[in-house]
N, C-alpha and C positions, 0 to 999 in steps of 0.2 A: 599537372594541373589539378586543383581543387574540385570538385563538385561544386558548382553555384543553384542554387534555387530560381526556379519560373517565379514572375511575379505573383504568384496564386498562391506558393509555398511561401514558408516560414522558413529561415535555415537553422535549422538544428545544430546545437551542441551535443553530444552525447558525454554526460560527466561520468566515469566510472562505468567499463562494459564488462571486468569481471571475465570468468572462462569460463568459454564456451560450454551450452549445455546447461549449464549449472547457475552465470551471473543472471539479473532480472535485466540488468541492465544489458548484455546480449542480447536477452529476448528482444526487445525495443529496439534494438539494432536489426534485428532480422527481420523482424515486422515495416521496419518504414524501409528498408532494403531489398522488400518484396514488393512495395507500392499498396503498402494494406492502409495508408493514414496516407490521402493523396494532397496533402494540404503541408503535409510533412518532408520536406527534403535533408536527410542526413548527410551535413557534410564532412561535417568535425569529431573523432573521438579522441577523450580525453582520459589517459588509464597508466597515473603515474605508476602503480605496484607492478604493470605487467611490461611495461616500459622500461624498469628502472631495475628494484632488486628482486622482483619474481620472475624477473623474465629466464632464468635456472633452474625454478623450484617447480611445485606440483600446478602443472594449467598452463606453463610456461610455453612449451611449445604447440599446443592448441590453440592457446593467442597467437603465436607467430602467423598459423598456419590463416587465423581467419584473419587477421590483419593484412597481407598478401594477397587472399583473395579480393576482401574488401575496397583495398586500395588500386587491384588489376584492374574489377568488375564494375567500380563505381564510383573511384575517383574519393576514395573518403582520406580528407588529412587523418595522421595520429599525431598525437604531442602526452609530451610526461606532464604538461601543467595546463591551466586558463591563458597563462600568462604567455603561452609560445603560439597560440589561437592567432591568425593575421587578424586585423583591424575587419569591424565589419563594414562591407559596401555602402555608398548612399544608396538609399531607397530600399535597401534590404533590412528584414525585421530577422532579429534573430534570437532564437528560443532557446535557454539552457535546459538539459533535462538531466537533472542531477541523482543517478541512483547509483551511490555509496554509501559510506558506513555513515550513520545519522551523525555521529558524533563531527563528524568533518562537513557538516552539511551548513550549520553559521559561516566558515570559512569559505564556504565553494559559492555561498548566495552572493558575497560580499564582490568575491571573485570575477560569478556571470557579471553582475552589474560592471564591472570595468571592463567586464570584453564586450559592454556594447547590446548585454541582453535587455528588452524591453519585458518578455514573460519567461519567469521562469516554474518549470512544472518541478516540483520534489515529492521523492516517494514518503511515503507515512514511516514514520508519527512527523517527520519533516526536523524535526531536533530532539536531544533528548531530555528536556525541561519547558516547562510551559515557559520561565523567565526567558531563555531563548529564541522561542517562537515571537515571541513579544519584541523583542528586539531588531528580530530579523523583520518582523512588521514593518516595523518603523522606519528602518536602512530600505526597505524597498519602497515606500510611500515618497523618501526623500528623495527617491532617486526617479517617482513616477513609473515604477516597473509593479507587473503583478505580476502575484503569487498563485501558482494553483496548485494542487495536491492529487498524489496519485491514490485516491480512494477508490477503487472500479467497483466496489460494492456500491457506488451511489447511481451508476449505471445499468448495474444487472438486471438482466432481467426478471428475475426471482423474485427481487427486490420491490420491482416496479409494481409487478402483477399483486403483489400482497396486500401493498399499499393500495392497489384500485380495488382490489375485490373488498377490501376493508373499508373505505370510502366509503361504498355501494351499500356494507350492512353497519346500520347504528348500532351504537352498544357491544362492536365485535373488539377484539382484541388483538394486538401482532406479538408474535417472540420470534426473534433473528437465531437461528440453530447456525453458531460453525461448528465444525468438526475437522480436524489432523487426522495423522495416521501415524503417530508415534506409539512403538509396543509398550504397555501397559506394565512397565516393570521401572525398577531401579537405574538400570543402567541407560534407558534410551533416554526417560523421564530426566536423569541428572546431568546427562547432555544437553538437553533441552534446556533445564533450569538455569545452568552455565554460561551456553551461546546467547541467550536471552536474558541477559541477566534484567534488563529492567522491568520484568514481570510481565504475567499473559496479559493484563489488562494495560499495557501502552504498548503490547504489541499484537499479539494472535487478534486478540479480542476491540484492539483500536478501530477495526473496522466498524463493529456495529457501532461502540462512541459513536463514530461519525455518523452514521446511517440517525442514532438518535438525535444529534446535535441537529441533522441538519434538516430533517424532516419531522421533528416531535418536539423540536423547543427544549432542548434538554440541556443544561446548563448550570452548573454547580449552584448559582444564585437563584436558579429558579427548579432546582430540586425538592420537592416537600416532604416524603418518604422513600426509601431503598428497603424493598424486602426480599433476604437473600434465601432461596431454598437450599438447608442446612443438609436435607435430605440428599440432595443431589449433588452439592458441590463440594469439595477436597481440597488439599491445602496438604500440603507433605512438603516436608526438609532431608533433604536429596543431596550424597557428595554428586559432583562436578569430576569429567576427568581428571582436572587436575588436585582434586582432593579436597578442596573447598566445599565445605554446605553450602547450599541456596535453599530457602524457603521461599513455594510458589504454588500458584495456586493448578492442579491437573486438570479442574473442571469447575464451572460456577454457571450458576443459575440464579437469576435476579430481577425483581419488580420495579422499575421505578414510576413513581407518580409526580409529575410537575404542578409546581402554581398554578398554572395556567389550564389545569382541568385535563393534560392526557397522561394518559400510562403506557406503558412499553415495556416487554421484556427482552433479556438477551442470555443463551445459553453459549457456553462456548468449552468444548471437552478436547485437551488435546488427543486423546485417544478414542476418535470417536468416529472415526473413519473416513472415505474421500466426499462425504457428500456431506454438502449445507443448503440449507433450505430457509424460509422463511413459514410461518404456519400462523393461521385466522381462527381463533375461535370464538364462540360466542360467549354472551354474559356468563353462562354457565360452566364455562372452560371447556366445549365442548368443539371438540374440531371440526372446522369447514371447509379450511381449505388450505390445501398446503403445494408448493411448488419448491423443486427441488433443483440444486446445482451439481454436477450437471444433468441438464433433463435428456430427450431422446436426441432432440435434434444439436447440445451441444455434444453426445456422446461420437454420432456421425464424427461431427470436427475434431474429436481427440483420437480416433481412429487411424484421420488422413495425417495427423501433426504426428502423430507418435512415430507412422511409418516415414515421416518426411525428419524430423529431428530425433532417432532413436537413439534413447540413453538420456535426455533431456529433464528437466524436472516435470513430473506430472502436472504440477499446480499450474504451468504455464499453458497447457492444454485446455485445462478446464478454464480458464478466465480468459484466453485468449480474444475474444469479439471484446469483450470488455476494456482492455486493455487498448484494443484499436481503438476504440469508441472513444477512451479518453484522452487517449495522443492526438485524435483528429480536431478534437472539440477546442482542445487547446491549443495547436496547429491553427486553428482555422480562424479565432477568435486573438491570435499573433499578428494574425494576414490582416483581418478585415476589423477589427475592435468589436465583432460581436460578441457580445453574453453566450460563456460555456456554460450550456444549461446543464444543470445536477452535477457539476464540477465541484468538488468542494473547494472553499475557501481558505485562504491562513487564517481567516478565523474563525470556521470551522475544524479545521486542524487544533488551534488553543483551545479551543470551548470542548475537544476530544479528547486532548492529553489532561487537561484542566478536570474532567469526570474520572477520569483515568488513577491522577494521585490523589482525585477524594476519595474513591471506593477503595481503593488498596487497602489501607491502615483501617477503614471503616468496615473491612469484608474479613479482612484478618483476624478484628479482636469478635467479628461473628464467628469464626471457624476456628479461634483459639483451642478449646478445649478440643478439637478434633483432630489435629495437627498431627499427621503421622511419619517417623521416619524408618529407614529403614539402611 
């Protein structure tokens, strides 16, 4: 027997859970498998590579092992496709939450909508071309389903606090700091470049996109200036292990001014260690105030998750409330039709990948002559 959802839940899909430890899409399995998203009932995973031809290779029996548990301890179907998902219940709302490879993500929207999903949640950038997004817009409008997006930076609380202290003083200023923890060399760098090929600004850096899109009005149409600090940001052409160059950017630093009278900056360095922050200064670039991820009290919680998932990816620790906060919002607003507040939208998602391929080629021929390879 299946897991069925309380009228209060939503029933969950789970698109792509990836092995253990290491997929995002685990993580989200383990989280509403814990009762951390009470609005969320996981009934369904859907994970055709560990189902089908990885079920041999590296991850292979780690998926066995948590699929077994999963299935003893909580009733969860698995299927290789959407398409083996039983029909949904009358009266049951059911949520697709798609985290695989973006590229398969047009196919998988198309997909939830035939198994009967009303909201579907996708992890960022959500496809990989703005033409895409636009598409998928459209397929879900016709079909009456929304779309919401795994941005958890539009939750944070880092995020929130910048924004209200900023509010509070006229004339102050925000810059969004991420930071990685890739070593500052050749060989981690050209991995990175590789795995990532659609560059750090539609992916490391999509988060702030979004954070400007969706709280600063930022939006290729209503962009007036971009000024890049030349000083701080890099741009290096890197082989790949498998021997290919990629040219990308390690680090960027950037102003943007809209029509509509704000400005915003976003730093983002993959090498730049485990902590991101948001930071206030005043007209005179003069810092006032800055809050950091994680701070004390998320540190406590990456303490108790490291000794409870040890071996686990770090980043999953540090975003972890976040993360709940957005599965529930959109959980809850499946159930009852309320507005997921600070949820971003698909079209905040377009208006993010959409900033994304204007600054690339516009940040490139600023960092031209600096291009280093090695």
């Amino acid at each position: 027997m299946v897991a069925t959802p309380s009228p209060s839940q939503a029933e969950v899909i789970l698109v792509g859970c990836g092995c253990p430890l290491r997929g995002m899409g685990w993580y989200h399995a383990v989280q509403m498998l814990g009762n951390e998203c009470p609005s969320a009932k996981l009934c369904h995973i859907v994970e055709p590579w560990f189902l089908g031809p990885g079920a041999t290779g590296p991850g292979g029996s780690e998926f066995a092992e948590f699929k077994s548990k999963a299935e003893a301890d909580h009733q969860v179907g698995f299927y290789k496709s959407l398409a083996d998902v039983p029909p949904v219940a009358d009266g049951v709302k059911r949520l697709a939450l798609i985290s695989g490879r973006t590229m398969d993500n047009p196919r998988l929207l198309g997909e939830s909508i035939a198994a009967g999903c009303t909201v579907i949640y996708l992890e960022k950038p959500g496809a990989p071309t703005v033409k895409e997004l636009e598409v998928m817009k459209s397929e879900a409008a016709d079909a009456n389903v929304k779309i919401c997006m795994g941005y958890n930076k539009n939750v944070c609380k880092y995020v929130r606090n910048a924004r209200e202290f900023a509010a509070a003083n006229e004339g102050s200023h925000v810059t969004f700091v991420s930071n990685n923890t890739y070593e500052n060399n050749a060989s981690s760098l050209g991995e990175c470049f590789e795995r990532n090929a659609e560059g750090m600004l539609k992916n490391m850096a999509i988060h702030e996109l979004a954070l400007l899109a969706s709280f600063y009005d930022v939006t290729v149409d209503n962009i007036e200036s971009v000024v890049v600090d030349k000083d701080f940001s890099s741009m290096q052409t890197l082989p790949g292990p498998s021997g290919k160059e990629f040219t990308d950017f390690d680090k960027v630093k950037f102003t943007i001014k809209t029509k509509t009278g704000k400005a915003v900056s976003v730093q983002a360095d993959r090498c730049g260690g485990d902590t991101s922050f948001a930071m206030v200064s005043d007209a005179d670039g003069k810092e006032m105030f800055r809050h950091c991820m994680p701070d004390e009290e998320d540190e406590a919680n990456v303490s108790v998750l490291e000794a409870k998932y040890p071996g686990a990816m770090p980043y999953f620790f540090s975003q972890d409330p976040d993360y709940i906060t957005v599965k529930e919002r959109v959980a809850k607003m499946c159930v009852t039709g309320e507005e997921a507040l600070d949820i971003a939208t698909i079209d905040i998602a377009i208006a993010a990948l959409s900033v994304g391929e204007y600054l690339t080629p516009l940040m490139q021929k600023e960092l031209s002559g600096t291009v280093a390879s090695q």
